[in-house]
N, C-alpha and C positions, 0 to 999 in steps of 0.2 A: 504494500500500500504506500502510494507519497505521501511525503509529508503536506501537511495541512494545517491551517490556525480556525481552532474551533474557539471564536473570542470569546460566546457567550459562556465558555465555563473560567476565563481570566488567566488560564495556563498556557504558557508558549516558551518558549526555547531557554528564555530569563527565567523562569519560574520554577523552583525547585520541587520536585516531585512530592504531591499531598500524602501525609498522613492520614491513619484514623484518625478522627479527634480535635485534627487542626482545625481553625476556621478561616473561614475566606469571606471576602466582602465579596457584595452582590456586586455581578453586572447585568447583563442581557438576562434576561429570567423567561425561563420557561412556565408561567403565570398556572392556574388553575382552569377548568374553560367554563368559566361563569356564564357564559349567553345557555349552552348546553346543560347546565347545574340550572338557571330562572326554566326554562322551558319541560325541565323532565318534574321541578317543583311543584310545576303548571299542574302537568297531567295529573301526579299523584293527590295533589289540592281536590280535582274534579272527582278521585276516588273517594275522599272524605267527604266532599258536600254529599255524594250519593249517600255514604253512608247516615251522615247528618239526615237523610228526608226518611231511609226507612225506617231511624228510630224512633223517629216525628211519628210516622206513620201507625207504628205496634207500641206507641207509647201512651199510657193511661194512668196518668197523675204518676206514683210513683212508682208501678207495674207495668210489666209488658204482657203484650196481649198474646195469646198462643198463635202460634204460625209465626211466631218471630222466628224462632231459630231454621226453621227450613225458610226459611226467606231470604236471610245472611247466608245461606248454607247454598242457597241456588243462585245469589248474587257471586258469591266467592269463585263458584265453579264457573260462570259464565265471564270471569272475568278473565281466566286466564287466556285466551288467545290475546287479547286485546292486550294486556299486560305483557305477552312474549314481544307483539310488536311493538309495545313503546320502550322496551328495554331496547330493543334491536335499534331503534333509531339514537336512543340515547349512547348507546356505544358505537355507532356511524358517526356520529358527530363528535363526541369527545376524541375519536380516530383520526377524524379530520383535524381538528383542531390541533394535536399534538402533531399530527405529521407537519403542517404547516409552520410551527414554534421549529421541529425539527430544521426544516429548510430553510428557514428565513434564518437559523445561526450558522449555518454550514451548507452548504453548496457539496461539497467535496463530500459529506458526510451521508445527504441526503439523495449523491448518487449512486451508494451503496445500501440506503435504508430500505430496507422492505417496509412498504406500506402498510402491510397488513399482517395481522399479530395471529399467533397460533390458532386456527381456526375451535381446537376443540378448546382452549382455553376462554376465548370470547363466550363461546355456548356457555362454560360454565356459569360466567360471570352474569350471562342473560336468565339461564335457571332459576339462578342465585333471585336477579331482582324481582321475575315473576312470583316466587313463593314470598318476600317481602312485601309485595303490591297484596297479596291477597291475605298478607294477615293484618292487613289495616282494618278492613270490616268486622274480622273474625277477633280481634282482639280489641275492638269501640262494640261490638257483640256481648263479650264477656265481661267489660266493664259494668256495661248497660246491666246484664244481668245479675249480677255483683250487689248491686247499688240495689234495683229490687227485691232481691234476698234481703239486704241490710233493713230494708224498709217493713219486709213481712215480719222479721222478727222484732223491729223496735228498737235496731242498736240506736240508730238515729232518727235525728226529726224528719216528717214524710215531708215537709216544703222543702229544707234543703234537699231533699235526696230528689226530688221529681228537677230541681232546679237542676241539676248537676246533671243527671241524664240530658235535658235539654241539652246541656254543653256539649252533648258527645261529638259533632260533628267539628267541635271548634277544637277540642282534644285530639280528635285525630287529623285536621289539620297541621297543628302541631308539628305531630309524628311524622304525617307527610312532608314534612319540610326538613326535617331529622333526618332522615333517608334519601332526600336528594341529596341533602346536602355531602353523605358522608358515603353514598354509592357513585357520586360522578367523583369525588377527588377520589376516593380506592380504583373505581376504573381507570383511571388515567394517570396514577400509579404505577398500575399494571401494566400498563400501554409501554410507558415512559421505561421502566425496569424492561419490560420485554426487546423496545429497540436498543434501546443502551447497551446491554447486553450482547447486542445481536453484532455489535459494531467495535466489538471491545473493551466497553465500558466493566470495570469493574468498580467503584464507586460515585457514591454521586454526593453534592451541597445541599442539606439540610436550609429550606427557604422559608420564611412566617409570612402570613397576610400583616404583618409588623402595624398592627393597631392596637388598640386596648382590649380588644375583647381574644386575645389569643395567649391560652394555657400558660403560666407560668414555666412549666417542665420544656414548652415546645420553643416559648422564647429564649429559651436559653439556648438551644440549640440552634437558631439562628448562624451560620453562616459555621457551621462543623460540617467538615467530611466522615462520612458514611460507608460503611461494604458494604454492597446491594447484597450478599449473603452473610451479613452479620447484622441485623438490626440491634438498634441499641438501646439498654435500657435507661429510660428519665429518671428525673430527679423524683417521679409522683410516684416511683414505682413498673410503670408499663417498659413494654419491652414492645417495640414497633417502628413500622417505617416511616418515611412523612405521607401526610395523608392516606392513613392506613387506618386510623382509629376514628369511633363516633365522633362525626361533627369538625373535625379536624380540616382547614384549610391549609395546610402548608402542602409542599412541592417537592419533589425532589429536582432537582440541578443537575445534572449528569456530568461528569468529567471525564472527556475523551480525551487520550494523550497521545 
């Protein structure tokens, strides 16, 4: 292979070969792909308002009405095609996205990257979000159900607890927003580790959305190198990669040398 200057990892000829551990200041960053993270939000959103209407629906003061659970239970099932396809798009696009970040830092790098990431490993990751999408119901179901029990024996008051059923759809909204968020940065993790890899990459730069709202543990690691086969454990305890954990927006950086 020729030599090549891959700027956005900050490494070239002057640059002494990274450690684990070390850390590097940002350059060019291979970002998270937030338009594809707002849009799968979208979807997942539209699966909770549903659910929101048929709790509305089998909801009666603090009880649910019979035929609730085969109702959640025929929505669930009928959900998964629909849900294999908006996984399927959500990881077309985060593909794009990274391959793109890919090329726009390297030229040279990008005319050796395969575009396209281990075919059965993508399926997994699409399995993966179908059987997520569909315990958003099944588990704003068992809440629902929960809280009616609580109500039949009297743990609690029956105004709160009819009040709080109401909420269900705004609860699993929520949820649905938890799950995009922390299934497009692990896809695009994956992505990101899978081409790195693919081109030589044996470590990558630990990157934060570097606002106030990110972990303690993650900001530290702010601008350390990493083995993509040794994750590291934080300061909170976890032992993971960037963008690998709930909720998690950091990145990883790849260092081709």
């Amino acid at each position: 292979m020729k030599e090549f200057s891959f700027r956005a990892m900050t490494l070239d000829k002057d640059r002494p070969k990274a450690t684990r551990g070390q850390k590097v200041k940002a350059a060019t960053k291979f970002k998270r792909p937030a338009a594809a993270e707002r849009e799968y939000e979208r979807q997942l959103r539209s699966v909770a308002k549903q659910v929101g209407h048929l709790i509305k629906l089998y909801q009666d003061g603090a009880r649910m009405l019979p035929g609730f659970d085969k109702a959640i239970a025929g929505y669930v099932e009928a959900l998964a095609p629909w849900a294999s396809r908006v996984a399927e798009r959500m990881l077309e696009a985060v593909g794009r996205t990274n391959y793109r970040q890919w090329m726009a830092s390297s030229r040279a790098i990008g005319r050796e990257l395969k575009a396209d990431v281990n075919v059965m490993e993508a399926r997994l990751i699409q399995q993966e979000q179908v059987v997520l999408i569909q315990s958003l119901p099944t588990e704003a179901a068992a809440r629902a159900q929960k809280l009616a029990f609580d109500a039949a024996i009297g743990g609690r008051r029956i105004d709160e607890i009819e009040a709080e059923i109401k909420r269900s759809g705004e609860v699993t909204a929520a949820r649905a927003t938890l799950i995009a968020r922390t299934e497009v940065a692990k896809a695009n993790s994956t992505i990101t580790e899978t081409r790195a890899k693919s081109v030589g990459s044996t470590q990558y730069i630990w990157r934060t959305a570097e606002d106030a709202a990110v972990r303690e543990s993650h900001a530290e690691m702010e601008g350390v190198v990493v083995d993509w086969d040794n994750p590291p454990t934080l300061s909170d305890g976890t032992t993971t990669h960037a963008g690998m954990i709930y909720n998690c927006r950091c990145y990883a950086e790849p260092i081709i040398e």
